[in-house]
Phi, psi and omega in degrees: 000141193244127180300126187289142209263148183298325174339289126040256190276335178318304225269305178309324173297318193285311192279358189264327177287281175334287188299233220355283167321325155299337157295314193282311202307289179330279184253069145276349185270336157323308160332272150337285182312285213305336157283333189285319166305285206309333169286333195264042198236303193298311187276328171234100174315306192281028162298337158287359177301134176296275199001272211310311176311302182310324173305330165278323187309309169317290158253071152218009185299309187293293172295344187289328185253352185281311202296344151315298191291316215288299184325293198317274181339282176326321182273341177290312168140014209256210171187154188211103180245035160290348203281346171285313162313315179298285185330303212301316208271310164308302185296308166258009143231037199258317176284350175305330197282310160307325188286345184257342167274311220042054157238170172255356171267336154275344177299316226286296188329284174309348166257339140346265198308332197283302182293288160348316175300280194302313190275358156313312165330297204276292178341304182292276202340293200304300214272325218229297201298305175082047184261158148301123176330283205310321174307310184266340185284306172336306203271347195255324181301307200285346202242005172285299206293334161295333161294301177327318189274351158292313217242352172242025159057336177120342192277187150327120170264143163225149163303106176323151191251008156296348199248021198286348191248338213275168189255012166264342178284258211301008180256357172257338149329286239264353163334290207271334181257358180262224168194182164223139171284142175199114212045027173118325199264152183272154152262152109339161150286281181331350176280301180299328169307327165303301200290320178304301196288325180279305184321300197298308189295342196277300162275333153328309181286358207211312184246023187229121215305311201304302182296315173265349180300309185280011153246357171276292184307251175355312200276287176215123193263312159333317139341292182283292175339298168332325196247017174099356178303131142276113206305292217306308195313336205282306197303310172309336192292325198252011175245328136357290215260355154300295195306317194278316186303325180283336182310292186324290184317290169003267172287016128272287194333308181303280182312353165275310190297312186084018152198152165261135155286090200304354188255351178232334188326109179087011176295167176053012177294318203287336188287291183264002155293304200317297229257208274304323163308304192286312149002274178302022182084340175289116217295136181260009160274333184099170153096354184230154157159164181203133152326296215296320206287313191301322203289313199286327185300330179265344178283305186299311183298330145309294153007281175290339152319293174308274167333313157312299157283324090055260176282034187026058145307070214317136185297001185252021197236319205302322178289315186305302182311336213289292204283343192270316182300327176285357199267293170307322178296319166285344144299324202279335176266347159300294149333290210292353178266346158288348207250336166281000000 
């Protein structure tokens, strides 16, 4: 019987190392979670209190559902820095549509079907136009937010306030502020909608053609033409259903504030989706990316919120911390992708 060779045991260490780096390289925003807890454990002890928790789930409920729609985009190879303009603008005739229906379900309809338009829009730019992402989300971000600040002049769109006794002004209050019980403990509504809404993308992404279409188009798209995808459509699909993702956001959006501001509503949304995507492992080049890393990734980005203030960081830092996590999160997969 012949003795296994130091050779051997070489070649299993080297494949032992390997997969070890491939582990890390994969569930690093794992990684990642588990220091930003641990630091934000160290600065505020009562951070496991359910208060505090459900308060990030809440406000990370909004970015949370854009950094989904973000997930698509991003893993296709695309980039979308319209989404803030889109709230602002969705958001704010969405409350004119309330104050003139006064239902909160055709407002939802309507901010859907309105975020579903623009980002088809932005699709057709790319997909059809042979436009660069970055070029048309520009031109669709600048010309959302001139409209909004034309027709709201710059000020406040608000939920009329005549209508403050009616029992649909406080049952549309209660989208973004209210909750439901379950065993004594409150949910938000906006938490559970995060948790739902992640769950949906998650399989869309991992068991569904439309979900390897859009990882074939990112990885190599001539590859994937080559191989029957239709690129164009996909590319339209994941700019579509972002666009649908920003409706949705809206109208949390609209019910927490109870009015929109056309000149600041959604700044830096576009900001802080990117940087929770990316947070969460997904290749900014495309072609990588896992919902659950994007979910944890807006849990975390909050976090560092949470810590900033904490530690009294002036809130006028925030687009920079913004621009400073992406900057590190595309490095740090630059690295671990040379490394490979």
């Amino acid at each position: 019987m012949s003795k296994p060779t130091g050779r051997s045991n070489g070649g299993h260490g080297v494949a032992l190392k390997t997969a070890g780096k491939r582990l890390f390289s994969d569930y690093s925003y794992m990684v990642s979670f588990i220091l930003i807890l641990s630091i934000a454990v160290s600065v505020n002890p009562n951070f496991f209190k359910w208060r505090n928790i459900t308060n990030i789930f809440v406000q990370s409920s909004m970015i949370g559902v854009i950094s989904l729609g973000m997930t698509m985009v991003i893993c296709a190879g695309q980039i979308d820095i319209s989404v803030g303009a889109q709230v602002a603008i969705i958001s704010g005739f969405g409350i004119e549509v309330l104050n003139y229906t006064h239902n909160i379900w055709l407002m939802l309809l309507f901010c859907m079907a309105f975020g579903a338009f623009i980002g088809t829009f932005n699709g057709l730019l790319i997909a059809k136009g042979r436009m660069p992402a970055m070029i048309a989300t520009l031109a669709v971000q600048t010309s959302c937010r001139a409209i909004i600040n034309h027709f709201g002049q710059g000020g406040p769109f608000t939920v009329a306030n005549g209508i403050s006794t009616e029992p649909y002004y406080e049952a549309f209050r209660k989208v973004a502020n209210g909750s439901i019980n379950v065993f004594g403990a409150k949910f938000p509504y906006p938490m559970l909608i995060f948790i739902a809404v992640s769950l949906l993308f998650g399989l869309i992404m991992q068991r569904t053609r439309l979900g390897k279409h859009i990882y074939a188009v990112g990885s190599n798209e001539v590859s994937a033409r080559l191989s029957g995808v239709n690129v164009s459509l996909t590319k339209i699909a994941v700019f579509s259903i972002t666009g649908l993702m920003c409706g949705f956001a809206s109208w949390i959006y609209a019910s927490r504030l109870m009015a929109v501001a056309a000149a600041s509503a959604g700044n830096l949304f576009e900001m802080d989706a990117i940087a929770a995507v990316a947070i969460g492992g997904t290749a900014m080049s495309g072609g990588r990316g896992k919902v659950i890393g994007t979910f944890l990734g807006v849990i975390m980005f909050k976090i560092i919120n949470n810590i900033l203030v904490a530690a009294q960081v002036p809130t006028f830092l925030n687009g920079a911390i913004s621009g400073a996590i992406i900057i590190i999160a595309v490095l740090l997969q630059n690295v671990r992708g040379d490394k490979k």
